[in-house]
PLY file of the C-alpha trace (Angstrom):
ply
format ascii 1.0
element vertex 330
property float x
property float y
property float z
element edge 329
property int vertex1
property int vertex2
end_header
9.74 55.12 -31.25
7.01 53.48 -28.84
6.65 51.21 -32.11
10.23 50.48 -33.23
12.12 49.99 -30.45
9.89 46.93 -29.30
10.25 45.98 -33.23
13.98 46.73 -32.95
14.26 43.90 -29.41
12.18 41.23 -30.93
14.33 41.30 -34.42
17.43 41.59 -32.11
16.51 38.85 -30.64
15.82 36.37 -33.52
19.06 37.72 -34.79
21.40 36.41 -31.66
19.20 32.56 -31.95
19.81 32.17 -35.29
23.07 33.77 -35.58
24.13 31.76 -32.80
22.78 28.27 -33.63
23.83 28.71 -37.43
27.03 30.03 -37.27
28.52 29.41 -33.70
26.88 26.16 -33.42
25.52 26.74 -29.96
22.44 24.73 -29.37
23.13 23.93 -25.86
23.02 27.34 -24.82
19.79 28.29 -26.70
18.15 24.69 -26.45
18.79 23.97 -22.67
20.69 27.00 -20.56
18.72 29.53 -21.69
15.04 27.53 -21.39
16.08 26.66 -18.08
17.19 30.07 -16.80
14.56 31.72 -18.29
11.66 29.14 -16.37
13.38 29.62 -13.35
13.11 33.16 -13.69
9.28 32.84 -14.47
8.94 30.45 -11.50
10.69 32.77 -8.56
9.54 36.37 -10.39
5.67 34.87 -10.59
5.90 33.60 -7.13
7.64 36.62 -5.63
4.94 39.08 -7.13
1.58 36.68 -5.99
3.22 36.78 -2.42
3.57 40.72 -2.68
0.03 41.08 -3.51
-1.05 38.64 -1.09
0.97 40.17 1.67
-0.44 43.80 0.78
-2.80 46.18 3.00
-6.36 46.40 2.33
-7.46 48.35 4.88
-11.19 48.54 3.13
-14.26 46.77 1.40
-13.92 48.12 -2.37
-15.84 46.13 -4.67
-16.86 47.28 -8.11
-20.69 47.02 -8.38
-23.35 47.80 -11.20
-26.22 46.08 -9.54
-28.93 46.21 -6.80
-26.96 45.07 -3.75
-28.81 42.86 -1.03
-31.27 44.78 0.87
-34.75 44.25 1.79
-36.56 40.86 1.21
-39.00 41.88 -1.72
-35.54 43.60 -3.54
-34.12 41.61 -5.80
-30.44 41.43 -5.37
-27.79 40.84 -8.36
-25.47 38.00 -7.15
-23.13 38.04 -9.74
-22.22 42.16 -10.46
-23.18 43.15 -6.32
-22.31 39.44 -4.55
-22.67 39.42 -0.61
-21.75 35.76 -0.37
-18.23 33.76 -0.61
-20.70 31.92 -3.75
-21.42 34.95 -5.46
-17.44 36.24 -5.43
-16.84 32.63 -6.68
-19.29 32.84 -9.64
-18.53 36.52 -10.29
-14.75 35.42 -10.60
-15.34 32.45 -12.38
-16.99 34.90 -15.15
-14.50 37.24 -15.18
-11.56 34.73 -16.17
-13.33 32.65 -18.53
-15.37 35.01 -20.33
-13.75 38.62 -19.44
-17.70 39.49 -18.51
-16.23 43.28 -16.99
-14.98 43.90 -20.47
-18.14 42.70 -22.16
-19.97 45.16 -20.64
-17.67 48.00 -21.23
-19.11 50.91 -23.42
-17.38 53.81 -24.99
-18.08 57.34 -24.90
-17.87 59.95 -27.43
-19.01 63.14 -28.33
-20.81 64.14 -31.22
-22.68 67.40 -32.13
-22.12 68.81 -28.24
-23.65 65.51 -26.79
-22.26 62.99 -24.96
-23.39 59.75 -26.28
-22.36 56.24 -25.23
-22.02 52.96 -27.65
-21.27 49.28 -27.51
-17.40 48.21 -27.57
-17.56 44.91 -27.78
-14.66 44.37 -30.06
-12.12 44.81 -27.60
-13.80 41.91 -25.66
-14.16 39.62 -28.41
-10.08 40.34 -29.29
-9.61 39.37 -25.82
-11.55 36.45 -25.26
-10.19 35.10 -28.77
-6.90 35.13 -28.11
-6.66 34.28 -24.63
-8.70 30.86 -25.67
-6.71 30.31 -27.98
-3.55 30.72 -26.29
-4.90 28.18 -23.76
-5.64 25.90 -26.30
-2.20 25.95 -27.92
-0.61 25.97 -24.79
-2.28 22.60 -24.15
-1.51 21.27 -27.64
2.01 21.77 -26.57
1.87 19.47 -23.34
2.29 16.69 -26.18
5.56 17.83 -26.74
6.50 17.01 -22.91
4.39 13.66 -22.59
4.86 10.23 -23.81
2.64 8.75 -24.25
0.43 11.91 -24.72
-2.45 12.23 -22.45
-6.02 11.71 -23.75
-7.06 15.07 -22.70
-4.35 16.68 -24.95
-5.27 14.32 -27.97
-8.57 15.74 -27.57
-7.53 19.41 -27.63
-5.30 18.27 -30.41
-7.70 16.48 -32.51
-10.95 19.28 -31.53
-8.42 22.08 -33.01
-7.35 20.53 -36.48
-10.74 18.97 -37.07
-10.84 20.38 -40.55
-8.17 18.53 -41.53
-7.26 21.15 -44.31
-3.94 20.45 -45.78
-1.13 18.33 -44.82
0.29 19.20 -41.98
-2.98 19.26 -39.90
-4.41 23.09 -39.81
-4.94 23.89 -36.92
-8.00 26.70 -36.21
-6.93 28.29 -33.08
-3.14 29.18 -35.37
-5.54 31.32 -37.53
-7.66 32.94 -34.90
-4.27 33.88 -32.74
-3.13 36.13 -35.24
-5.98 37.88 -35.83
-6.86 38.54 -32.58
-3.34 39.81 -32.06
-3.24 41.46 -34.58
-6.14 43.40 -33.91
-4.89 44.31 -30.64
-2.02 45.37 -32.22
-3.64 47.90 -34.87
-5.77 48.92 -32.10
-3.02 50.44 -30.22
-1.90 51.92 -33.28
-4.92 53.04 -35.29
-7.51 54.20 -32.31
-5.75 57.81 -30.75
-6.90 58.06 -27.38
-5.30 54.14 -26.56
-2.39 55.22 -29.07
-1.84 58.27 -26.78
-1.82 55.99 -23.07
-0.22 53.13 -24.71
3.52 52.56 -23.96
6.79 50.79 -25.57
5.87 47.95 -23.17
2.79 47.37 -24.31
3.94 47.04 -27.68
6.44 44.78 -27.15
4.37 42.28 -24.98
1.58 42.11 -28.20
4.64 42.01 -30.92
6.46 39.32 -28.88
3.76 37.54 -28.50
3.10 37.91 -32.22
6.47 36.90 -33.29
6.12 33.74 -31.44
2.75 32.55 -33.19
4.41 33.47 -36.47
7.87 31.53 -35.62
5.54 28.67 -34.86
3.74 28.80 -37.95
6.81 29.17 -40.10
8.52 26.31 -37.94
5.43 24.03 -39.09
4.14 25.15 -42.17
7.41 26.79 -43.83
10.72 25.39 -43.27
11.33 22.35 -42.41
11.87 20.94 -38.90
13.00 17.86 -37.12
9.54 17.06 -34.92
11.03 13.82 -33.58
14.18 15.50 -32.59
12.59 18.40 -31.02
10.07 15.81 -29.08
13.47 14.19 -27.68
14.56 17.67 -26.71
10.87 18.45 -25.11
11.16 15.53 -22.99
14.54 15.38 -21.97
14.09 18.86 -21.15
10.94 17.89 -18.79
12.93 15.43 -16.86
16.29 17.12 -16.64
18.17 15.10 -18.31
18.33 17.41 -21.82
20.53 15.99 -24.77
20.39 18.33 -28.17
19.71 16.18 -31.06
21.06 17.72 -34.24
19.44 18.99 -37.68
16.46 20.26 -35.93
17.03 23.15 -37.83
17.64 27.07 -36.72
13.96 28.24 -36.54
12.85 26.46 -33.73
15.75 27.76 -31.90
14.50 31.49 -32.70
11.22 29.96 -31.37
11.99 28.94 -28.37
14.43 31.50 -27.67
11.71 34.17 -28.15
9.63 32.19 -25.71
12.26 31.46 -22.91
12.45 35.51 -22.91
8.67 36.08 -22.90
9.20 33.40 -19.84
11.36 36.07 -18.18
10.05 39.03 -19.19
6.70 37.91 -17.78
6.55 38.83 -13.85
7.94 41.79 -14.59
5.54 43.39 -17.25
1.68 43.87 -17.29
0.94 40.02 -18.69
1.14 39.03 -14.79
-1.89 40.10 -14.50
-2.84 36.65 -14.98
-2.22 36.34 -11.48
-2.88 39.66 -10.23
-6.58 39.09 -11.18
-7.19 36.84 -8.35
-6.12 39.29 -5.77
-8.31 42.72 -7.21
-10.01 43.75 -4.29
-12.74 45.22 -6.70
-13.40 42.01 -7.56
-12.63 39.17 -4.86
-14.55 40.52 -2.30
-18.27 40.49 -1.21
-20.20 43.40 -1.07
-21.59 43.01 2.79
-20.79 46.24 4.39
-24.15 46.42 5.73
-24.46 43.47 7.12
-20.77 42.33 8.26
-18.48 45.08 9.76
-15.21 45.27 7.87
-12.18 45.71 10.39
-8.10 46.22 8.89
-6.58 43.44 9.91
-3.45 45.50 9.81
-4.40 47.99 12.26
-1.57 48.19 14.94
-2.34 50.19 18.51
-2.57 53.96 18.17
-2.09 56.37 21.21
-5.50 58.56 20.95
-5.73 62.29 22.33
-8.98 62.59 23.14
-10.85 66.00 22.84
-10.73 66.78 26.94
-6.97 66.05 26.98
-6.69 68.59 24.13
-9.23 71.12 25.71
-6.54 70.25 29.08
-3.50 70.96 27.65
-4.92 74.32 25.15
-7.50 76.06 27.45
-6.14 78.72 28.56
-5.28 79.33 24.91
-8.71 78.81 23.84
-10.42 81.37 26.26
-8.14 84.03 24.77
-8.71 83.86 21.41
-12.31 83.19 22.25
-12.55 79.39 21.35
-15.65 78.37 23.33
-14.65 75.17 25.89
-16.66 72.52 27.44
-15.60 73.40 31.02
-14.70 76.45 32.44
-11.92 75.20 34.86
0 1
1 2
2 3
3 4
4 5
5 6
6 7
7 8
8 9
9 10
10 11
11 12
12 13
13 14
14 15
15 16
16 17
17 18
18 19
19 20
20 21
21 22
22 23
23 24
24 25
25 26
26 27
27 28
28 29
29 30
30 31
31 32
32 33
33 34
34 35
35 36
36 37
37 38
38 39
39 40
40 41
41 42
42 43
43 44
44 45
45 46
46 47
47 48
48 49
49 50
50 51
51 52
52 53
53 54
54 55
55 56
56 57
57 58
58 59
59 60
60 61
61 62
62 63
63 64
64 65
65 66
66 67
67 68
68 69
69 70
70 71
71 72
72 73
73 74
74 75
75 76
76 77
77 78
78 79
79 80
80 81
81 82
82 83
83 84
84 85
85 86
86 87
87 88
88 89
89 90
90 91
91 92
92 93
93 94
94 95
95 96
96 97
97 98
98 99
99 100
100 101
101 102
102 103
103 104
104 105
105 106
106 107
107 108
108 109
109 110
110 111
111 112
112 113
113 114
114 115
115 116
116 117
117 118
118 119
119 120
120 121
121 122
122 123
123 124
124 125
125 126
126 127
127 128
128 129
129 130
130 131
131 132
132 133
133 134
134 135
135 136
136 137
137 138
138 139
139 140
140 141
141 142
142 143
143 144
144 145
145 146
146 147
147 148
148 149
149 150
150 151
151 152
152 153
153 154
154 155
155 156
156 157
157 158
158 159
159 160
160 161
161 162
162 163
163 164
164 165
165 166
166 167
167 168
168 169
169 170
170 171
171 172
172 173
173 174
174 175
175 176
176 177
177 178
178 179
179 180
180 181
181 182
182 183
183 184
184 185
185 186
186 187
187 188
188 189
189 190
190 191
191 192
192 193
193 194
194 195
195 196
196 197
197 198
198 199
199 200
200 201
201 202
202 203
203 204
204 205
205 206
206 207
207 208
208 209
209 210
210 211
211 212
212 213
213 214
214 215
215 216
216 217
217 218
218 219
219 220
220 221
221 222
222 223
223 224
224 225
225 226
226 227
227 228
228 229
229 230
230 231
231 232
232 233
233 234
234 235
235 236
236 237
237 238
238 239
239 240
240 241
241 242
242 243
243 244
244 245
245 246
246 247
247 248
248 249
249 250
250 251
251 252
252 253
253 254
254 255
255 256
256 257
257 258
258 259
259 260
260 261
261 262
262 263
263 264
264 265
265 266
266 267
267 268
268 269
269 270
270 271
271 272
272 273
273 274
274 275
275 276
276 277
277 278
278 279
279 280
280 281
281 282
282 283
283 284
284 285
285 286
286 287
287 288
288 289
289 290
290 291
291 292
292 293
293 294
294 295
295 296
296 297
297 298
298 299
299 300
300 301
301 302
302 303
303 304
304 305
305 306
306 307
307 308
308 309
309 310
310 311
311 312
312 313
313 314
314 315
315 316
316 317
317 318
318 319
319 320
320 321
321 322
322 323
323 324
324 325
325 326
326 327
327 328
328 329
């Protein structure tokens, strides 16, 4: 069930676009009403969660390290896995987002013949890295959509992507490396027990949602057939508020972008945020200077103290008796 009823949303789903475009003819709804809900949605649920985090309590210095902090002069210090500077945090970050360098260091442990023995895992990490890329690079290809004319940078993207030029339309490499890397995180969660056993229906259904919209975009440009000038009109009127559906741009980009607007909304509230969240881990944004800099809560609030003679005053008589030694006598 952790498996099907994700499977069971996502085909709903396709089934209400394409059920309503091609039969109740409602392409205003699912071309401008429901994009622009959904955004808005992203936009206040995104910015209501960063403000959370940034607004939350941490009352101590917790950074992750695996290296020789900074100590004595002749010691050589790792910068980037034990930083003690605002520079190192900055460089360890910068790492960590572009080339998930926590991950590519992660090892799994196993046990074989009574031993514990530890190996390399660096699939996971390429998985990762691959589609993440990717989905950066597609996500820029489709700034074209919302741009005329279309910026250099984006022709660039465009161009770097389908520089093989196989086949007519342009192939473009980063379509091909999507789905794989999805769809190894998929089978992942499926195949590997111990993730099978921790993983839950949300999980699925962010990776098979995400999934479905790669494949919808592949169909939509390599399958059927699909009005691009009409859905660059829609793109752009969309981007300046003024949105006008154009007709025959045919029912498959509507399951498209329908599947998108609600990965749009579904996205503060499920685990993808951590986008966002990343930049506020206080394993990772903060310098390891305990030594040297003295870490005070910048929460902490007055608190009436009872100091050890006021609670020798008020329990001394008490304490004689059952033969609690005191500090005075009187």
């Amino acid at each position: 069930m952790k498996i099907i009823a994700p499977l069971l949303i996502i085909a709903a789903l396709a089934a209400i676009a394409y059920f309503g475009v091609e039969v109740l003819h409602l392409q205003l709804l699912f071309g401008v009403v429901f994009p622009y809900v959904c955004f808005a949605m992203f936009v206040i649920g995104f910015i209501y969660r960063i403000v959370l985090w940034g607004r939350s309590a941490v009352p101590f210095r917790i950074p992750t390290t695996s290296g020789q902090e900074k100590s004595l002069p002749w010691i050589k210090q790792n910068k980037l896995d034990n930083p003690s500077s605002k520079s190192g945090v900055f460089g360890r970050m910068l790492l960590e987002v572009l080339t998930f360098r926590s991950l590519f260091r992660n090892t799994k442990v196993e046990k074989r013949k009574d031993q514990i023995s530890f190996g390399s895992a660096k699939w996971l990490w390429l998985g990762a890295l691959a589609f993440h890329w990717s989905l950066l690079i597609v996500l820029i290809r489709h700034l074209g959509l919302f741009m005329d004319p279309i910026a250099p940078f984006v022709q660039m993207v465009q161009f770097g992507d389908g520089f093989l030029q196989i086949g007519m339309p342009v192939f473009f490499i980063t379509d091909f490396v999507i789905v794989c890397a999805l769809t190894y995180l998929f089978l992942r969660r499926v195949v590997v027990p111990k993730v099978k056993y921790i993983s839950l229906p949300a999980d699925y259904l962010a990776v098979m949602l995400l999934l479905a919209i790669v494949l919808s975009g592949i169909l939509m440009r390599y399958g059927f057939k699909v009005d691009m000038v009409a859905v660059k009109q829609l793109a752009l009127g969309l981007a300046s508020f003024q949105p006008q559906v154009v007709d025959g741009i045919g029912s498959i980009f509507y399951v498209h972008l329908f599947l998108v607007s609600f990965l749009f909304a579904y996205f503060p509230l499920s685990k993808l945020m951590h986008a966002g969240g990343i930049f506020f881990s206080p394993t990772r944004n903060m310098a390891n200077n305990n030594r040297a800099i003295r870490h005070i809560n910048p929460w902490n609030y007055p608190v009436k103290v009872h100091s050890y003679e006021e609670y020798e005053d008020d329990f001394r008589e008490k304490m004689k008796k059952a033969g609690i030694p005191v500090d005075r006598s009187e």
